[in-house]
C-alpha positions, 0 to 999 in steps of 0.5 A: 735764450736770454732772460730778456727774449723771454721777458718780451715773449710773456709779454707778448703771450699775455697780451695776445691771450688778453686779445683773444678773450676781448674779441670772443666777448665781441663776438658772443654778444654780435657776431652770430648774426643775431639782432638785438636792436638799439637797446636804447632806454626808453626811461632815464634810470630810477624811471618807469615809463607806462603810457597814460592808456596802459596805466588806467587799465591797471588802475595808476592814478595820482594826487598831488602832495599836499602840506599838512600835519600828521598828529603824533602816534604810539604804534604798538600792537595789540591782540583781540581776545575772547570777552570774559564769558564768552565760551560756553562748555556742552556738557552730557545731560547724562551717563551713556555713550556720545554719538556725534552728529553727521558730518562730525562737528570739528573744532574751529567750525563755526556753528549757529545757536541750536545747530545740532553737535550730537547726541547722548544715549542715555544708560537707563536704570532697571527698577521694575525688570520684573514687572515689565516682563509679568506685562509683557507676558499678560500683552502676549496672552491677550493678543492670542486670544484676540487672534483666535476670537477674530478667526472665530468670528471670520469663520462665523461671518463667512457662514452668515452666522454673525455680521460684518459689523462684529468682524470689524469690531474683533478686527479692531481689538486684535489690532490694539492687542497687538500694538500692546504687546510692541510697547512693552515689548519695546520696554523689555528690550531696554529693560535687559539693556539696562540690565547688560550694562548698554545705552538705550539708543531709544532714549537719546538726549540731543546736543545743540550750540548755546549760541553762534560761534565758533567750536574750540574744542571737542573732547570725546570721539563716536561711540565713548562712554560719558558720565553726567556732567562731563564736557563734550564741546566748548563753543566761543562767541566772538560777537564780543571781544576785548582789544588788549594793547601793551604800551611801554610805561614812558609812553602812558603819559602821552596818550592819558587816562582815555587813549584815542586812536585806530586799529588796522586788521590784516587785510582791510584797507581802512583803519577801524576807530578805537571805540566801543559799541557806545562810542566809548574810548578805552581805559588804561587798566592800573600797573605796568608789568614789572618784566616788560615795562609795559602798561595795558589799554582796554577796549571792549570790541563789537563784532557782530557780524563775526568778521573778526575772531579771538587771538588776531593780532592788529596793528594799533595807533594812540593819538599822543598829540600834535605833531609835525607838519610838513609834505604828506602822503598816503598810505597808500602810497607807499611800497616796501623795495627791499630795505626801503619805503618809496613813492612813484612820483609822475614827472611827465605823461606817462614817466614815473620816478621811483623815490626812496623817502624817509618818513616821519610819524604817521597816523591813520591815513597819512605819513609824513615824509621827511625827505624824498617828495615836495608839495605839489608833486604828482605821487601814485596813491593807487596800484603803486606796486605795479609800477614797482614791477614795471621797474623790476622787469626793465632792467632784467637782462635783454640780451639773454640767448641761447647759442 
């Protein structure tokens, strides 16, 4: 065969392989017999549709952007921690042995003032062994022979000889021999205790919580020794805390010597304001750290109702200004997709278009928005994310089967 027959038919194989590649798409996707349906979007790309019924079930409402200004801010962070003073150590009222309570207190607990933490079973000292065995044997001796007058007298009664009235009377006398003698017999028995080295579980020192708050520490397991002194809890009372922000030292000057501004907790919806329990504002403590370069603003925190606990970690914003003004939104507004911040934006019943913005500063409630919205436009400021899932979902594959 010469060389160009042979040139043509490659080709010709080539083509023909290609062909048959083509045709078997075209029949994987609509020559079984399946129907898809007109897969027509309903919504332009970058687009969700949501009927106005369906998006007042779940809550999509909108506002318009309004022109406004969003005061300059210092983002920084801070973290909230245990005021000086506010963790009490429980200590053994004696030597003896740590009994916990039931169930066991465990750190991390949260307890109120007075709730019961244990006990200690104090060892006692044996000065008057001696002594209290001599009592015990004098005890023993005047029950039997309180016994033996009593049977005496109930033969006598029986007989007539003596009255009902003398029967009571030995009753009664026997009976107080008797609980006599289980005192000091009670004394005894811690007596040899003491003497063997074991705690008087009669003589139990309770162990209560100095004050509401939360147990960080527990020292010692059911049934170990303790001395005097030794400490077996540490209670912290986070009904007052300190909010400790760093700040780089170029950024002190901006926000001055009492900084204004807000802090958000992880989980609130509203930013809570930078003030003490007296309406003070924070102080700016003297030095920066050589090694971060950063300075620490001081703010005593209330926190009665014990929503907020020591070591959080809240987002922080100092006022530092006046600052731009321009089209704001929000907070709510805005929903992190991948990489980028974006808005819906309502562009006709029941027609959302997605935005991808780039934002400016922000204060507590508001951000500006530098490019992406236009005052006047209808933004989504509830439930943004469910129409971010909305536009995640419509362009998943459709023609997904199984042959």
């Amino acid at each position: 065969m010469k060389p160009k027959q042979r040139r043509t038919i490659s080709i010709f194989c080539r083509y023909s392989i290609l062909w048959l590649l083509v045709a078997g798409t075209v029949a994987c996707h609509g020559g079984h017999g399946h129907d898809h349906g007109a897969a027509t979007p309903a919504a332009a790309p970058g687009e969700v549709e949501l009927d106005e019924a369906e998006a007042a079930s779940l809550g999509v409402a909108t506002a318009p952007v309004e022109i406004g200004r969003v005061e300059q801010t210092i983002l920084a962070a801070g973290e909230l921690k245990p005021a000086p003073g506010a963790e009490t150590r429980v200590a053994a009222p004696g030597r003896g042995v740590f009994l916990p309570a039931s169930p066991p207190v465990r750190a991390g607990q949260a307890v109120s003032r007075g709730d019961s933490l244990g006990q200690v079973a104090v060892w006692t000292s044996d000065p008057q062994g001696e002594q209290v065995v001599g009592e015990w044997d004098a005890a023993w001796t005047l029950w039997q022979g309180e016994k033996r007058r009593l049977d005496r007298t109930r033969k006598l009664v029986e007989k007539g000889l003596e009255p009902l009235e003398r029967l009571e009377e030995h009753e009664t006398q026997a009976e107080l021999a008797r609980a006599r003698l289980n005192a000091v017999g009670a004394r005894l028995e811690r007596s040899r205790r003491a003497r063997t080295g074991q705690p008087d579980r009669a003589v139990l020192r309770e162990l209560v919580a100095p004050a509401d708050g939360i147990v960080t520490e527990v020292v010692h397991g059911d049934g170990q020794a303790v001395d005097e002194g030794d400490t077996l809890f540490r209670v912290r009372d986070d009904s007052r805390l300190e909010l400790r922000v760093r700040v780089f030292a170029e950024d002190l000057g901006l926000v001055g010597d009492r900084p204004s501004g807000w802090f958000r907790v992880p989980g609130e919806k509203e930013p809570r304001p930078l003030v003490g329990p007296g309406g003070e504002l924070p102080i700016v403590l003297p030095g920066v750290d050589p090694e971060t370069r950063t300075g620490t603003v001081l703010l005593r925190v209330d926190n009665p109702d014990r929503a907020l606990r020591g070591g959080l970690w809240v987002r922080v914003g100092l006022r530092a200004g006046e600052g731009d003004q321009g089209p704001v939104v929000p907070r709510a507004a805005l929903v992190r997709d991948g990489f980028h911040t974006v808005a819906f934006v309502r562009v006709k019943p029941g027609v959302f278009s997605r935005r991808r913005l780039r934002l400016g500063p922000e204060d507590e409630r508001n951000v500006l928005v530098l490019e992406g919205l236009a005052a006047g436009e209808q933004v989504v400021v509830t439930e943004p994310r469910v129409l971010l899932y909305q536009g995640a979902s419509a362009v998943l594959p459709q023609s997904a089967h199984t042959h």
